[in-house]
PAZAPA-4460 file (N, C-alpha, C; in steps of 0.05 Angstrom, whole numbers, plus 32768, in hexadecimal, padded with zeros to 4 digits):
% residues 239
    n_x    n_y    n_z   ca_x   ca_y   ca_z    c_x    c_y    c_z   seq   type   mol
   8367   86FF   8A36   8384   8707   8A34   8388   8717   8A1B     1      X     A
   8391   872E   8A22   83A0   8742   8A03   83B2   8734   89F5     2      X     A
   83AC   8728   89D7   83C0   871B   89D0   83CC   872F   89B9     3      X     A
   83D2   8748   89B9   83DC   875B   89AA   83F8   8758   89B6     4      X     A
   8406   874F   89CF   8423   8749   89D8   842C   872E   89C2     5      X     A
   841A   871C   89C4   841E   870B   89B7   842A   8709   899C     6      X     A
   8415   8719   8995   841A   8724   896F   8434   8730   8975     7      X     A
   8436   873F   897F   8456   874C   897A   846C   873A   8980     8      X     A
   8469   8729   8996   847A   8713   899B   8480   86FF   897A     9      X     A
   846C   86FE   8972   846D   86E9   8959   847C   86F6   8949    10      X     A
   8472   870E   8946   8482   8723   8929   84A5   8723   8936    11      X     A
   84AD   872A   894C   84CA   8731   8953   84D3   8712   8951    12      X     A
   84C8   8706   8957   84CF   86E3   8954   84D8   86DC   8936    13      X     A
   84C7   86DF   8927   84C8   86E3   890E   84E7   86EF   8903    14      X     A
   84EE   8707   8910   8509   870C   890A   8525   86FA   890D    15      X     A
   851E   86DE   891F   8534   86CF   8922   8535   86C1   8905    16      X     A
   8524   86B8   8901   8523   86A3   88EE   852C   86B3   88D7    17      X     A
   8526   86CA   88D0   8527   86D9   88BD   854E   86DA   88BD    18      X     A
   8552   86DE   88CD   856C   86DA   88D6   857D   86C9   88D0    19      X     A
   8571   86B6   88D4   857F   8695   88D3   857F   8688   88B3    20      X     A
   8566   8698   889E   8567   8692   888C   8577   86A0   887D    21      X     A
   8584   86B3   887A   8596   86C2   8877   85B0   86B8   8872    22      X     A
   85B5   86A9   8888   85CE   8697   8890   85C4   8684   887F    23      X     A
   85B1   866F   8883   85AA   865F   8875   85AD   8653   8853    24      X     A
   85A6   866B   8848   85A6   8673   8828   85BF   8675   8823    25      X     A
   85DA   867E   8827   85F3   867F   8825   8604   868E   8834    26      X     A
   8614   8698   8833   862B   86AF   884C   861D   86C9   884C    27      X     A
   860E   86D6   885D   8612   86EF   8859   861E   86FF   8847    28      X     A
   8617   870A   8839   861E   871A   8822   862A   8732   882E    29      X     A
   8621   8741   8837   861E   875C   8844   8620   8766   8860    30      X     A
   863B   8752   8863   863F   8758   8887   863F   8774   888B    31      X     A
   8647   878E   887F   8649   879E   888E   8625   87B1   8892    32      X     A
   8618   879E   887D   85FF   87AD   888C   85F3   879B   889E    33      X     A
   85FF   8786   88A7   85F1   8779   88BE   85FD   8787   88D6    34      X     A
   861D   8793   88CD   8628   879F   88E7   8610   87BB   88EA    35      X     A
   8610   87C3   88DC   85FB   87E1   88D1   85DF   87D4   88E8    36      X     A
   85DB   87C0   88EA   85C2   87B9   88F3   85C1   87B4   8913    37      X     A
   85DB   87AB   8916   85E4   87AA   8929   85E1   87C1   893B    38      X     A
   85F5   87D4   8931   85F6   87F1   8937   85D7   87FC   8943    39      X     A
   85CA   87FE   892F   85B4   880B   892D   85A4   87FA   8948    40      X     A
   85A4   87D9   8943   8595   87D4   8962   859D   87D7   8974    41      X     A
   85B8   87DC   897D   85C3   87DC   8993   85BF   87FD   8996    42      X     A
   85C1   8812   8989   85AF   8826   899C   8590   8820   899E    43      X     A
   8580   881C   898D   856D   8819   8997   8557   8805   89AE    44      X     A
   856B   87ED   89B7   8568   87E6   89C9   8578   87EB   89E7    45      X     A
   8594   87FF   89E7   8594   8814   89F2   857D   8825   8A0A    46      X     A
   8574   8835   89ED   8566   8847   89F8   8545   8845   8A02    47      X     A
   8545   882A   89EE   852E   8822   89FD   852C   8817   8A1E    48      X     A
   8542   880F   8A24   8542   8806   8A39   8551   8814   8A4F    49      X     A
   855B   8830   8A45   855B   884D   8A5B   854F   885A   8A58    50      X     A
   8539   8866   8A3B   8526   8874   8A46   850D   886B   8A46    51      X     A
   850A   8850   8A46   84E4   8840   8A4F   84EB   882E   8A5E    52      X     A
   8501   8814   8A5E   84F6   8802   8A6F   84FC   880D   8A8F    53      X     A
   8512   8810   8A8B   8522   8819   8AA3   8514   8823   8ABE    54      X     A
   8509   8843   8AAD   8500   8851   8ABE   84DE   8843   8AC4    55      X     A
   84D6   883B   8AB1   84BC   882A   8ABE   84B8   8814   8AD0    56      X     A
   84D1   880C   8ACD   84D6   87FA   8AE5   84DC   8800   8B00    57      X     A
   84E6   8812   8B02   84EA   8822   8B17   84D7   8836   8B21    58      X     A
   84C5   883B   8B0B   84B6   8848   8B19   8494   883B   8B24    59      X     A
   84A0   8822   8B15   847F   8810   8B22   8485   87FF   8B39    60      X     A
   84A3   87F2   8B3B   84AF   87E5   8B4D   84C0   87EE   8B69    61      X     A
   84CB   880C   8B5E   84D2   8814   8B70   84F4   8810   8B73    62      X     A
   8506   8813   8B89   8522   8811   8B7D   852A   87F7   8B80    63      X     A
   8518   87E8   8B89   8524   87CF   8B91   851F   87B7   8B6D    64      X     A
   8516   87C6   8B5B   8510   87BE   8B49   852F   87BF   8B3A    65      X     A
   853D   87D4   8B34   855C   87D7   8B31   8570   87BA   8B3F    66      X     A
   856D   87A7   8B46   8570   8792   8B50   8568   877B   8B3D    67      X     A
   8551   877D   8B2D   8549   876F   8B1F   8559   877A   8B05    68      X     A
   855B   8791   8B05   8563   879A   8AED   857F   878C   8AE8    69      X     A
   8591   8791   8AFD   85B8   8783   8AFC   85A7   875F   8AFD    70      X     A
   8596   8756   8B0C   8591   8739   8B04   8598   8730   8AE4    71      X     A
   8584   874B   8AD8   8578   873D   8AB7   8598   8746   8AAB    72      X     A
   85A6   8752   8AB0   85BE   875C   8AA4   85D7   8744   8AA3    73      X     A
   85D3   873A   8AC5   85F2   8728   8ACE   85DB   8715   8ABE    74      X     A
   85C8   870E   8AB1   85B8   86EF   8AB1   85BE   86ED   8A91    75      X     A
   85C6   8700   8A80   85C8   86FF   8A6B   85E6   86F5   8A63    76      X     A
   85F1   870A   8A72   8612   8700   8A6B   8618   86E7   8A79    77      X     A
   860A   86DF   8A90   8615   86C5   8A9A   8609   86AD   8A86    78      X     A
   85F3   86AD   8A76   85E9   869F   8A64   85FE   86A4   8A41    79      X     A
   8604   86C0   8A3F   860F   86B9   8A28   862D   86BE   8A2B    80      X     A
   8638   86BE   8A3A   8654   86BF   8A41   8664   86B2   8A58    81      X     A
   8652   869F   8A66   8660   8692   8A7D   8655   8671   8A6F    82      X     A
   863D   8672   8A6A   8636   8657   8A6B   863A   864D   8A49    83      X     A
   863D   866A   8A35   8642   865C   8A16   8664   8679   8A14    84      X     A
   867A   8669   8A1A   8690   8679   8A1B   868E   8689   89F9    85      X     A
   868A   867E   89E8   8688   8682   89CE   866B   868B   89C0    86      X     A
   866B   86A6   89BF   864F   86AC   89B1   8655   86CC   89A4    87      X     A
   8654   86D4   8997   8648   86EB   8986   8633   86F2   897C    88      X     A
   861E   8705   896F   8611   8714   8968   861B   8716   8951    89      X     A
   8616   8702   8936   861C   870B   891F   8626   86EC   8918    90      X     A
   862D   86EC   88F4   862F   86CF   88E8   864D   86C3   88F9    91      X     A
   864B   86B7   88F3   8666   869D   8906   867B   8696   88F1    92      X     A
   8690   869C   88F6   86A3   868D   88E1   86BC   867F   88E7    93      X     A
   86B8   8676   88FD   86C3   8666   8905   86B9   8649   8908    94      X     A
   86D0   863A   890A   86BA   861C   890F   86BE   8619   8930    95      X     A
   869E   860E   8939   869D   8607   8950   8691   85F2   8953    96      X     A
   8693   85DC   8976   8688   85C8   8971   866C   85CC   8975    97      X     A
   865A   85B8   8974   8639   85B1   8979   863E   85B0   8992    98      X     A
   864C   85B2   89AF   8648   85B4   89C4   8643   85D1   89C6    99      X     A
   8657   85E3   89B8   8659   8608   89BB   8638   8606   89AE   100      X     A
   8632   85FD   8995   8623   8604   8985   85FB   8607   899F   101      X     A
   8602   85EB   89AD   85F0   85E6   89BF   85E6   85FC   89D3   102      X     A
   8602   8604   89E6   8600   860F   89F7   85F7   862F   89F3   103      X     A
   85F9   8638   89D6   85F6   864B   89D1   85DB   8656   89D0   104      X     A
   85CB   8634   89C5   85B2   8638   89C5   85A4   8638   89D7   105      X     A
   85AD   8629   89F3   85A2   862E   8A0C   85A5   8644   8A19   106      X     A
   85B4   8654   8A15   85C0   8665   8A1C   85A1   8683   8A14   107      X     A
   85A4   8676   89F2   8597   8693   89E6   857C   868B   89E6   108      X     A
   8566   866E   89F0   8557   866B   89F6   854A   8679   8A11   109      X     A
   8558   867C   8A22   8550   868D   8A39   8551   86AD   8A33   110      X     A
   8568   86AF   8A29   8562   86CD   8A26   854A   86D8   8A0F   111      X     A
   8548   86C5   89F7   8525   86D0   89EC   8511   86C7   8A00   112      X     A
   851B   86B8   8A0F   8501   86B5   8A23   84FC   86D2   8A30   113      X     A
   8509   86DF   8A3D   8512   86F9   8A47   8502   8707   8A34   114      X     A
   850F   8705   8A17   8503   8718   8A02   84DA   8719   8A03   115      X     A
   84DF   8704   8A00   84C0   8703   8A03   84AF   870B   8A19   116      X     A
   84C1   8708   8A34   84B2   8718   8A48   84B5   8731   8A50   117      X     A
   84CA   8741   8A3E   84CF   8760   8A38   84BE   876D   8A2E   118      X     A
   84A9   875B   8A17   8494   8760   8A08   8481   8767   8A13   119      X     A
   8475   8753   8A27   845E   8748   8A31   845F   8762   8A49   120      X     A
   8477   8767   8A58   8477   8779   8A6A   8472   8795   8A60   121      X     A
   8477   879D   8A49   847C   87B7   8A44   845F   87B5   8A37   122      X     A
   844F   879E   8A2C   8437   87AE   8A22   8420   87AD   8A3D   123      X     A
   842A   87A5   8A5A   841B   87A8   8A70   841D   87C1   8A7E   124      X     A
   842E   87CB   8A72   8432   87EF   8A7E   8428   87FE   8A69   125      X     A
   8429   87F6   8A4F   841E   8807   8A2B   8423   87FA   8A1A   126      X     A
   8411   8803   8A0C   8418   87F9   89E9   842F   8806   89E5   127      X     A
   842C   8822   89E6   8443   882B   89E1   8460   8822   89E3   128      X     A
   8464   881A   89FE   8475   8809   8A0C   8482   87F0   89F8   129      X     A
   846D   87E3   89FD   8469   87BF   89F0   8474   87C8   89D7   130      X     A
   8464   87DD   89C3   846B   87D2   89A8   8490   87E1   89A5   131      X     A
   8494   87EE   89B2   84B7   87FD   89AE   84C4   87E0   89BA   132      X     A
   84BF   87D0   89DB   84CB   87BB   89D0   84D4   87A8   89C0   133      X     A
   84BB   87A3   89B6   84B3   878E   899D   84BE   8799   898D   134      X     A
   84BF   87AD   8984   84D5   87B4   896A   84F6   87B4   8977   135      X     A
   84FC   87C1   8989   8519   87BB   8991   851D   87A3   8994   136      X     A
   850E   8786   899E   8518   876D   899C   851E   876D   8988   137      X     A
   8501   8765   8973   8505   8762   8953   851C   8766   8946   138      X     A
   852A   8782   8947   853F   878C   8940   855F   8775   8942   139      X     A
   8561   876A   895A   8575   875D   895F   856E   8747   8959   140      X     A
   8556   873D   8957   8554   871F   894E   855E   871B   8938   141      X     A
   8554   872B   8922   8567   8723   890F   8590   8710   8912   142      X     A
   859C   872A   891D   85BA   8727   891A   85B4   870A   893C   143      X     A
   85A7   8702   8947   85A3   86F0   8960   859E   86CF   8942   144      X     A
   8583   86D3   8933   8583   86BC   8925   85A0   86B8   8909   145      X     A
   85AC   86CF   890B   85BE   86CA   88F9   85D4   86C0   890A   146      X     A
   85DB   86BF   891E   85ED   86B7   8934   85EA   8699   8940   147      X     A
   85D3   8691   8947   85C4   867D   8947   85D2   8667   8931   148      X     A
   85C3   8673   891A   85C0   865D   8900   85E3   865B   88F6   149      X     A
   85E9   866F   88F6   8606   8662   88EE   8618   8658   8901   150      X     A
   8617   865E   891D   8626   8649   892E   8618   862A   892A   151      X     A
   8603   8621   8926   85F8   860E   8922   8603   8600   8908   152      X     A
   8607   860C   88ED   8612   860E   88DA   862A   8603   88DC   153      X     A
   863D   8616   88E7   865F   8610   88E9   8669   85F1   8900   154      X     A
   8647   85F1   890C   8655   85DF   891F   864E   85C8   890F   155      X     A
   8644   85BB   88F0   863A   85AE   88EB   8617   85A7   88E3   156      X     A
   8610   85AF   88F6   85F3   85B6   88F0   85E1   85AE   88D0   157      X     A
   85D3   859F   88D8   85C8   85AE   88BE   85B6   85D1   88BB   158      X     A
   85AF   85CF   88A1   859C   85E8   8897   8580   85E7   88A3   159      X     A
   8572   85D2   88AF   855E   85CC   88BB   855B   85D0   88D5   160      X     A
   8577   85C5   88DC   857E   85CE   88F8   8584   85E4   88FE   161      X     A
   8593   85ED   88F2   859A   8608   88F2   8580   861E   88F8   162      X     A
   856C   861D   88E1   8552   8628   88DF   8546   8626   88FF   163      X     A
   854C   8602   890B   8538   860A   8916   8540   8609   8935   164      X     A
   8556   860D   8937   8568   861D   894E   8553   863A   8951   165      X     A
   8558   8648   8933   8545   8665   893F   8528   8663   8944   166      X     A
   8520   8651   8931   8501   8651   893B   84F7   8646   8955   167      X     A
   8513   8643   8966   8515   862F   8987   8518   8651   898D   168      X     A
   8520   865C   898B   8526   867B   8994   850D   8688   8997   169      X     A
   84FE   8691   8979   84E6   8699   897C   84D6   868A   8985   170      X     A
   84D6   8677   8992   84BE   866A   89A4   84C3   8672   89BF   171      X     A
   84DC   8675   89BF   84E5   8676   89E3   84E1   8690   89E6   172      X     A
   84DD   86A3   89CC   84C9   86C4   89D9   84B1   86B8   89D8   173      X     A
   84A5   86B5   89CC   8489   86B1   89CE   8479   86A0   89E1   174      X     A
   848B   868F   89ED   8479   8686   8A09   848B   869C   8A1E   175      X     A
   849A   86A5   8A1D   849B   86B9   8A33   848E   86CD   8A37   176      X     A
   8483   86D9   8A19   846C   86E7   8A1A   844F   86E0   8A2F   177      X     A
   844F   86CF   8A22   8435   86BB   8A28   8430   86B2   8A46   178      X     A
   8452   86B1   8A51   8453   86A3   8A72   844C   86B8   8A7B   179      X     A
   845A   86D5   8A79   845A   86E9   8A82   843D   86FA   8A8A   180      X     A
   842E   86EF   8A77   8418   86FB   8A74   83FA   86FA   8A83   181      X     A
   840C   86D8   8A91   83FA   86C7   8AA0   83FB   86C0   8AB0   182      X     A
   841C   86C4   8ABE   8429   86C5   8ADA   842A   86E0   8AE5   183      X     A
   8424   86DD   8B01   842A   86FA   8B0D   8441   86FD   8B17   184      X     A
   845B   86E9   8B1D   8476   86E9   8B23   8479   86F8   8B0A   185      X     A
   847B   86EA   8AF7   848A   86FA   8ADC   8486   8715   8ADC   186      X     A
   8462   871D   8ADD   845B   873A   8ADD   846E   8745   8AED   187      X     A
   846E   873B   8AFE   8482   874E   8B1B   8496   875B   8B11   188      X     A
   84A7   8748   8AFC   84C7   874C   8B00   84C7   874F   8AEB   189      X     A
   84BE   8751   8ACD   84C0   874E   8ABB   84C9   8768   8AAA   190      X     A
   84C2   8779   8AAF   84C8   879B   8AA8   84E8   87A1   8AB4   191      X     A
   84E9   879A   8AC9   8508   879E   8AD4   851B   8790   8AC4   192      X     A
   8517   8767   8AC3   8529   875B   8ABE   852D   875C   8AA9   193      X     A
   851A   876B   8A8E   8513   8767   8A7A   852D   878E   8A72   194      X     A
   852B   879A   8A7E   8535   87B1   8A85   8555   87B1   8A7C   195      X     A
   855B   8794   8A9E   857E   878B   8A96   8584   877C   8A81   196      X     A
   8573   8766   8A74   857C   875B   8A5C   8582   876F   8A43   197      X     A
   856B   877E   8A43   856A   8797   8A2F   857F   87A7   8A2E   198      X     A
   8589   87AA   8A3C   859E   87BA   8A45   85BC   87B2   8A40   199      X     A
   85C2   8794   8A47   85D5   8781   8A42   85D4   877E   8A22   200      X     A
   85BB   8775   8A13   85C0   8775   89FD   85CC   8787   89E3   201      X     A
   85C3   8795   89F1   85CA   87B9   89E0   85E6   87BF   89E6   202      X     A
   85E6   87CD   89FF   8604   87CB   8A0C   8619   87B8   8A06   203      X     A
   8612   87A1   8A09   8629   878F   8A11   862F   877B   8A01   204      X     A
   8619   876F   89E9   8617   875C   89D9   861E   876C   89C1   205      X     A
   860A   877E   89BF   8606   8786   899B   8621   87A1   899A   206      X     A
   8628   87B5   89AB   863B   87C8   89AD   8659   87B8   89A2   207      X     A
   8664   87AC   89B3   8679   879D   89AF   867A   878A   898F   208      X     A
   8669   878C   898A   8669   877E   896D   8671   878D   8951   209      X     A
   866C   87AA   8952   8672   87BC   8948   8686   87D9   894F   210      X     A
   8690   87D9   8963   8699   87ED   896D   86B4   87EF   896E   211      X     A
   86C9   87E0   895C   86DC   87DE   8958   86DC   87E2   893C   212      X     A
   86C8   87E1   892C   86D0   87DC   8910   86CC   87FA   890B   213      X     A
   86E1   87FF   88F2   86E1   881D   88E8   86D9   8820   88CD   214      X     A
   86BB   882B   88DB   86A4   8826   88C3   869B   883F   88CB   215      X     A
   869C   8853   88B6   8683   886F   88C0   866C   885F   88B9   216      X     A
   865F   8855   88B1   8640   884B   88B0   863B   883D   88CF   217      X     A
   864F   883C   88D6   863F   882E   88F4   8638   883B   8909   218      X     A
   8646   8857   8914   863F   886C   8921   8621   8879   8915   219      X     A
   8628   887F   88F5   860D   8888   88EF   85F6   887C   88FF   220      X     A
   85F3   885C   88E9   85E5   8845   88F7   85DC   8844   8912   221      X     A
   85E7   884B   8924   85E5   884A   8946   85D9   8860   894F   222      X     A
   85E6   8881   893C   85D6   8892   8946   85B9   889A   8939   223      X     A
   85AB   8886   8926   8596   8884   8917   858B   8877   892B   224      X     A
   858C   8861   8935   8583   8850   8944   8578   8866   8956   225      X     A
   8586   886F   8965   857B   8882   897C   8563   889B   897B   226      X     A
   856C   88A5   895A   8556   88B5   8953   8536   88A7   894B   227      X     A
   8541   888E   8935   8529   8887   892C   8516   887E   8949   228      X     A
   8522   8875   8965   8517   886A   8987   850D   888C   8989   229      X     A
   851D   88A3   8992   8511   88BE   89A0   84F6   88BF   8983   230      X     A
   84EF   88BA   896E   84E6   88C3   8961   84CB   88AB   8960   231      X     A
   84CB   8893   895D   84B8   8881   896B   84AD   8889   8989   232      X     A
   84BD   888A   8997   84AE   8892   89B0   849F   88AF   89B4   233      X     A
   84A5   88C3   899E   8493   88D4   8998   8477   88CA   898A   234      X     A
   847E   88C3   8974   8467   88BA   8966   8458   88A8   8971   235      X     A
   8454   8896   8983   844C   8882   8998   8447   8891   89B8   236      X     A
   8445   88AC   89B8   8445   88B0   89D4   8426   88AC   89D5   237      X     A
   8414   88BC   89CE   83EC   88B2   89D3   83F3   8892   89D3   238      X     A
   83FB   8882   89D0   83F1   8866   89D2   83F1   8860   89EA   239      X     A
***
């Protein structure tokens, strides 16, 4: 088994915690470059997932693959918006209870599960592929473990707990990697459903988090995102 999916799964994993310690150590200092961060992942997981996963899914699966794609899309928002009413992308400042605090984590346990098999899928079509996902997860894990650790935080939580809410996150990529890699169901569907989450998260999670605030650094931010992706996927095309 290629465990080069793996490695990248650990490194983007790595970004939750990195996340959570953040929160951890004291308030955020510097919300508006977390919004800045924001920005910037939400185009680049965007475009990763209209101009690579998308079309590779469709074009290995065929159109009935686009089916899987609205699956991974309605599966995200029904996990972080039907089943945890209360969740954002970014520090928490509100108090909530340890029931919100819970559901959130079940919630964002499946979708790094997802994450991880976005990985695993995209380095079975290319490296190329694999490693642009692995960096567009990475990207949002951060502002995902800072979201994590401080709802855990506000709901009471401790700092331990808190911590290890995200390191429950980066595990739940890394055996998805790992399932993915070793199931042929997952292979199947994994590039499509991995397609709609990608897509939901960019769009629909990380957009709305910033897109009201009147910040020129955040348009920049978003349209950087997009260049520094057209500009990776150049430099990564031989792989």
């Amino acid at each position: 088994m290629n465990l080069t999916p793996l490695l990248y799964a650990l490194l983007a994993s790595i970004a939750n915690v990195l996340g959570a310690a953040f929160v951890v150590s004291g308030p955020v200092r510097r919300p508006r470059l977390l919004d800045a961060l924001l920005a910037f992942s939400a185009a680049f997981l965007i475009g990763v997932a209209l101009l690579d996963l998308l079309p590779q899914a469709l074009a290995t699966k065929g159109a009935g693959a686009a089916w899987v794609v609205l699956a991974g899309y309605v599966l995200v928002h029904f996990t972080q918006h039907v089943l945890v009413p209360h969740f954002h992308f970014g520090e928490e400042v509100h108090a909530v209870t340890a029931r919100v605090s819970i559901s959130a984590l079940v919630g964002l346990l499946l979708h790094t599960f997802v994450d991880g098999m976005a990985i695993a899928s995209g380095f079975q079509v290319s490296p190329r592929l694999g490693a642009l996902v692995a960096v567009a997860i990475g990207l949002h894990k951060i502002p995902e473990g800072v979201a994590i650790a401080s709802l855990f935080l506000k709901a009471g939580w401790s700092s331990r707990a808190a911590l290890a809410a995200a390191l429950a996150l980066g595990i739940a990529t890394i055996v998805g990697t790992l399932l993915t890699l070793t199931t042929t169901t997952l292979q199947t569907i994994g590039l499509a459903l991995a397609a709609g989450v990608t897509l939901y998260v960019g769009a629909s999670n990380l957009v709305p988090e910033f897109q009201a605030k009147r910040d020129p650094l955040l348009p920049v931010a978003f349209l950087l995102g997009l260049l520094v992706l057209v500009l990776a996927r150049g430099l990564t095309v031989s792989l």
